[in-house]
N, C-alpha and C positions, 0 to 999 in steps of 0.2 A: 504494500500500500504506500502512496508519496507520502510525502509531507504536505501537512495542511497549514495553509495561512488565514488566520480567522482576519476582516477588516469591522475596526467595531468603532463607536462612537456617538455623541449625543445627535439629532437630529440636524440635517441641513451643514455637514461639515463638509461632503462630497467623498462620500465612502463610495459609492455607488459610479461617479464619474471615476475614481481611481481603480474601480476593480474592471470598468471595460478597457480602463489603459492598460494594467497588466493583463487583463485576458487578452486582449484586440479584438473585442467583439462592441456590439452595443446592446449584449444581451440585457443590461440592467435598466430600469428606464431611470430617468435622469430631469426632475422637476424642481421647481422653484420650493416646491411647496410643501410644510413638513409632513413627512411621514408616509413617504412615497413609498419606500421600501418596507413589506411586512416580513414578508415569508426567507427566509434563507434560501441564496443562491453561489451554486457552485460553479466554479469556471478552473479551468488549466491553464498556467503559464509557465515559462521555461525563460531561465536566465544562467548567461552562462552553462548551457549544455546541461542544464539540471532544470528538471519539470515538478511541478507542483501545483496542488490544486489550491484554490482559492475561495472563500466565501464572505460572500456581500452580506451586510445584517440590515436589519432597522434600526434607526436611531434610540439610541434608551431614555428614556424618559422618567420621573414618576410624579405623579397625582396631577399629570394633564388630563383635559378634556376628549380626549385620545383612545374611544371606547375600546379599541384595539389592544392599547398601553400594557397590558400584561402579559399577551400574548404574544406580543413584537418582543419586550423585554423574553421574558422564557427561550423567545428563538437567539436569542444573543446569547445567552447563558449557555444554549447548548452549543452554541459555536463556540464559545470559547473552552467549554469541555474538550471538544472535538480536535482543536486547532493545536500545533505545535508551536507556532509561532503566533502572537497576538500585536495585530498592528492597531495599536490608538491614536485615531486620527480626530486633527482638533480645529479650528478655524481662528488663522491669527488674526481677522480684523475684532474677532468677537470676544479676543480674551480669554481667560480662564472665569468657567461659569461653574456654577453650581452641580448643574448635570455632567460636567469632565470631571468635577470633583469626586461625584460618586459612582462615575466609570474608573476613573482613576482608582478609589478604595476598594468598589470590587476585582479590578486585576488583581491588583495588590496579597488580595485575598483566595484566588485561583491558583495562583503560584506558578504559572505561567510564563513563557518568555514575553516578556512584553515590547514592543519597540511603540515611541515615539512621535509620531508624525504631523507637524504643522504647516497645517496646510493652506490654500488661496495666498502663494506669497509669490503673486502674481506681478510686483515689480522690486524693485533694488531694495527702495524704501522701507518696504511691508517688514524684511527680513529681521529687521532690529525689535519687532515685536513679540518674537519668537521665546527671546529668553526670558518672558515672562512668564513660561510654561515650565518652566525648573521645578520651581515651588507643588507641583506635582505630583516630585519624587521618582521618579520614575526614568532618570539618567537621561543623557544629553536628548533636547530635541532635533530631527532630522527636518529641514527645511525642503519645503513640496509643493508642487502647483502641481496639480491633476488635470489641469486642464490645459496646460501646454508643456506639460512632462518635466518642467525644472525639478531637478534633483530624486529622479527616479531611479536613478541610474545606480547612485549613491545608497539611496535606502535597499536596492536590490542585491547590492553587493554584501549588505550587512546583515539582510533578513537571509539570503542561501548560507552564509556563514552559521550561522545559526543552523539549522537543521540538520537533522542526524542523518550521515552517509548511507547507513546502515538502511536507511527507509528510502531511497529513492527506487523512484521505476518508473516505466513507463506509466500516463495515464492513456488509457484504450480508449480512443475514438470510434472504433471501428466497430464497437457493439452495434447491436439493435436497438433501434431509437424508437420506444412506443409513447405517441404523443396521446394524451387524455382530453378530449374538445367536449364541445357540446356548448348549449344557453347556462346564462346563470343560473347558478342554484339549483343543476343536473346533478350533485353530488361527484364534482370532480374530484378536488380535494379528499373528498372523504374514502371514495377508491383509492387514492393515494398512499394515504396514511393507514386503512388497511391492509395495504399491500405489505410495507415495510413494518406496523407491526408499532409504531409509533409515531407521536403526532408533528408527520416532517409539515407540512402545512394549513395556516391557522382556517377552522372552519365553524361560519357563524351561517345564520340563516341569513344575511344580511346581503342581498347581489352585489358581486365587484370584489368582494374580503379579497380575492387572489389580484394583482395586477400583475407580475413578472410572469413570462413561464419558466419553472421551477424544474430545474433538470436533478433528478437523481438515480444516481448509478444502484442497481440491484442485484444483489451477487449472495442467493440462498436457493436450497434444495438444487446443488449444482448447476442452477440456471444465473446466467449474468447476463441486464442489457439497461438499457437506460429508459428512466418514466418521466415523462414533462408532464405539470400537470400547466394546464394553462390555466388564461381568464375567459370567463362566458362572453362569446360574442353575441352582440346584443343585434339588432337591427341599426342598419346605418345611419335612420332618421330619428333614435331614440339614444343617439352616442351626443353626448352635447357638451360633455366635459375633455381636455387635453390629456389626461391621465388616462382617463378610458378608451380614449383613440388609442393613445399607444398600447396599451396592455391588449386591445383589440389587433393592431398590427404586428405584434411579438407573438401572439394566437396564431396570426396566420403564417407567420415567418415558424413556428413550430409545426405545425404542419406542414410545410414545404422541404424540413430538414427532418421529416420523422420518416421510418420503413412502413411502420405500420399506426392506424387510427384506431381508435377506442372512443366511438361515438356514444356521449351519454344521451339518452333520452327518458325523462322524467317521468316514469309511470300515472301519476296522478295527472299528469296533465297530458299527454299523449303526443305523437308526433306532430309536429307545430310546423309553418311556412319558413323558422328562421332554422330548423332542423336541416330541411331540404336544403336551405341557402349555405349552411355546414357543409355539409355531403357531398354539394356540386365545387366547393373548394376542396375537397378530398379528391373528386374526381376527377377535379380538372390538373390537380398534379400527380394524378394516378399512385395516389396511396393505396396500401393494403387498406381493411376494413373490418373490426368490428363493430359490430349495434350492441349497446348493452343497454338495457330497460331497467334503471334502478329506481329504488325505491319501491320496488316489489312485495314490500312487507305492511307497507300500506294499504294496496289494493284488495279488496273485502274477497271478493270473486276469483279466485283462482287455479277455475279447472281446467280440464286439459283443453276443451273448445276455448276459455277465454284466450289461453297462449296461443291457440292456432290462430282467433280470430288477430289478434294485437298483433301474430308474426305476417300473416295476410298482406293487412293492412300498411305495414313497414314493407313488407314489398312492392306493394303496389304505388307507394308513393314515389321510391327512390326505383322504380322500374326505370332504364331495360335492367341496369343493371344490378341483378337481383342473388348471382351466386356471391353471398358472404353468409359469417353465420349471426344468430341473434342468441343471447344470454339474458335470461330474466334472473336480476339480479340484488341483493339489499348491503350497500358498503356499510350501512352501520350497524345490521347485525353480523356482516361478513357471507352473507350468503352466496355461495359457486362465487366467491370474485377468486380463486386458487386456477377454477375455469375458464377465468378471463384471461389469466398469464397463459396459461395452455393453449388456447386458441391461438391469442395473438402471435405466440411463437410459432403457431402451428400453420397459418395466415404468411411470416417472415418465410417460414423453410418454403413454402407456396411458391411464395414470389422471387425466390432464388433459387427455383426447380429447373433444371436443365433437362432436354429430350433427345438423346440421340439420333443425328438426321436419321439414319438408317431404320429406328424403329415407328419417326413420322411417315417417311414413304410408304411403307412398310402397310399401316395403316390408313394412310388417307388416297394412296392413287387406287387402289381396286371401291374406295368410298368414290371418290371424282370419277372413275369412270361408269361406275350404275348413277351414280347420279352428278351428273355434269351441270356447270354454269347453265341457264338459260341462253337461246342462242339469241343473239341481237341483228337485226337489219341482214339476217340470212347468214351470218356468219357465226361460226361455231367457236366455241372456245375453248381451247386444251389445256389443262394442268398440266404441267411434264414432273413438277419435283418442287417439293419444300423445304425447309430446315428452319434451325431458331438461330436469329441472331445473338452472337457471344455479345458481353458489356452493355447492355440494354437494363434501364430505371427499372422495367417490369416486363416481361415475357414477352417476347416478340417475336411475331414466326412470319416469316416471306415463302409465298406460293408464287413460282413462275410460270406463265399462262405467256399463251403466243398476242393476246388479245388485251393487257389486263385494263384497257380503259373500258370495257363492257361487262364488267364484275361488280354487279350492283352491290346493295348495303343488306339486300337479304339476304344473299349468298355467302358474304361476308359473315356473318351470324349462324349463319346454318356451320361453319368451320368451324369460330367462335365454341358453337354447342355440343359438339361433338367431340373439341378438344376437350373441352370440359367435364364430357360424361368420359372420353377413356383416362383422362389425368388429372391428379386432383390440383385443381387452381382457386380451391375455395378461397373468398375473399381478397383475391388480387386482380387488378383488371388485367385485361389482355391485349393487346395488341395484333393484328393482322392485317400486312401488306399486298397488294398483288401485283406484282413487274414482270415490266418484259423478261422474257427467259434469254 
């Protein structure tokens, strides 16, 4: 396992803008306004030929108006449980406050490597304000702008010093990335944190509680991949705040970077228009696909016709395309979501299933020739030979035909179906070309 660097500190000090600097991502969102950051976020950096993960907190607080405030607090706490290295980042135009004070006394008290950091010292001037931060306790302060990388360079040299040889390793990107979508208040979160068994992300009945998406690595019952849990995206004409846009665009930028989808859909209330609006962004970056129906332990009615009828219905909304599978499911009592990991893996091996040219031939030219293309304007059209192309997002098979521009969109699907019934591609789309031979 790396080395972990916790980033902590009271609200509005720019934890959040330094931890997309050392990741190089802009996975964190990054607002004026406090208390932007709830949920702990993890990210990878590498300095000097040594990698290390990283995690963003929320600002600590206590006895604001900040209904959250306990629960932002607790995910700090466990970050710096978690963390080998503890970066306390502090804001020199605003001084030594009350709330550094009692960030300060809690490091103090973790016993933790703690490092320093004062930061927005954004010109020459600012810097002399720094040593005001002594009185801390907490050994030299390292001078910082996160937002045009002054003296990053320097605290990075001091934070790898720091960490123990003995724990480096690679962090694996190359897992499986299963992203968690769906509307607010589908129980995303709450799938989450049953997954892993503890409360990695805060959940209230309240829409929005999530705004980051929230990557975490999972590595139990010999299974390892990674779980985003995102924010419910809402309808485009019911987003009205700048927070929500982004934690909306970071929803869709995880879906775009995920293998496979875990579409929540809220049993009490049934599939909805902003459902469909989910799913055709799932589709249209050809993500794998589960449907999970939670909150299942609500609905009074639960015999085998009402699952047939609700699965029905879920098909025929997101028709044509209809091979994925559906999980009636309860994250808060834990019910089949062990199901849910099994699928979606099961959905991943799906979508990076290879077929032997030899055994598509094999089977589809004695299929094409009982039953061939339709003929067009008197000309006939010949399949000679298929395969799948290698390094393709999702399965992709090219049929070479003497004719392929008279290969209509039903014929296409008749392939499509057939692939389907001899191989299993449950839950991942497919792709089929027709070119000249």
């Amino acid at each position: 396992m790396p080395n972990v660097l916790a980033i902590v500190g009271r609200p509005n000090v720019g934890k959040s803008t330094l931890f997309n600097r050392l990741t190089k991502t802009r996975r964190a969102i990054v607002n004026e306004q406090s208390g932007t950051t709830r949920d702990r976020q993890y990210g990878k950096s590498e300095w000097n030929g040594r990698e290390f993960s990283v995690i963003d907190t929320g600002g600590w607080v206590v006895n604001s108006d900040d209904i959250f405030e306990s629960e932002i607090n607790r995910q700090v706490s466990l970050a710096i449980e978690e963390a080998d290295v503890v970066l306390f980042v502090v804001d020199v135009n605003q001084g030594v406050t009350d709330f550094d004070t009692e960030v300060a006394h809690l490091l103090r008290q973790s016993g933790k490597q703690v490092l320093l950091a004062v930061n927005k010292v954004d010109s020459f001037d600012a810097q002399w304000g720094a040593s005001e931060f002594y009185r801390l306790g907490l050994g030299e302060p390292y001078i910082l702008s996160a937002v045009n990388g002054l003296g990053t360079g320097d605290l990075l040299d001091e934070i790898v010093s720091r960490f123990n040889p003995d724990k480096d390793g690679e962090v694996n990107d190359e897992l499986p990335r299963f992203a968690i979508v769906g509307r607010p208040n589908a129980g995303k979160s709450s799938l989450l944190n049953a997954f892993l068994g503890e409360e990695r992300t805060i959940v209230t009945e309240i829409a929005g509680t999530t705004r980051d998406s929230i990557y975490t690595k999972y590595n139990k019952f010999g299974k390892e991949f990674y779980l985003v849990d995102t924010a419910g995206i809402r309808k485009k004409a019911k987003v009205n705040e700048d927070l929500e846009y982004y934690s909306v665009v970071r929803s869709i930028r995880a879906i775009e970077n995920s293998d496979v989808c875990i579409l929540m859909i809220d049993a009490t209330r049934g599939i909805e228009s902003q459902d469909l609006n989910i799913f055709s962004i799932i589709q249209k970056n050809k993500k794998g696909l589960v449907v999970c129906v939670n909150k299942w332990d609500l609905v009074e009615s639960k015999t085998t016709q009402d699952i047939k009828t609700f699965e029905q219905a879920i098909r025929e909304r997101l028709a044509p395309f209809t091979d994925f599978p559906i999980l009636f499911i309860s994250a808060l009592t834990k019910q089949r979501i062990f199901k849910v990991m099994e699928t979606a893996l099961h959905v991943y091996e799906n979508k990076e299933r290879k077929i032997p040219t030899a055994r598509l031939n094999e089977l589809f030219l004695p299929l094409i020739e009982n039953y061939p293309p339709p003929a067009t304007k008197g000309k006939y059209i010949k399949i000679k030979y298929c395969t799948q192309l290698p390094n393709t997002q999702v399965p992709t098979f090219v049929f070479f035909a003497n004719l392929p521009q008279y290969v209509k969109e039903p014929y296409r699907r008749f392939l499509e179906n057939k692939l389907r019934a001899w191989f299993d591609f449950n839950g991942t789309p497919v792709q089929i070309f027709i070119r000249a031979k």
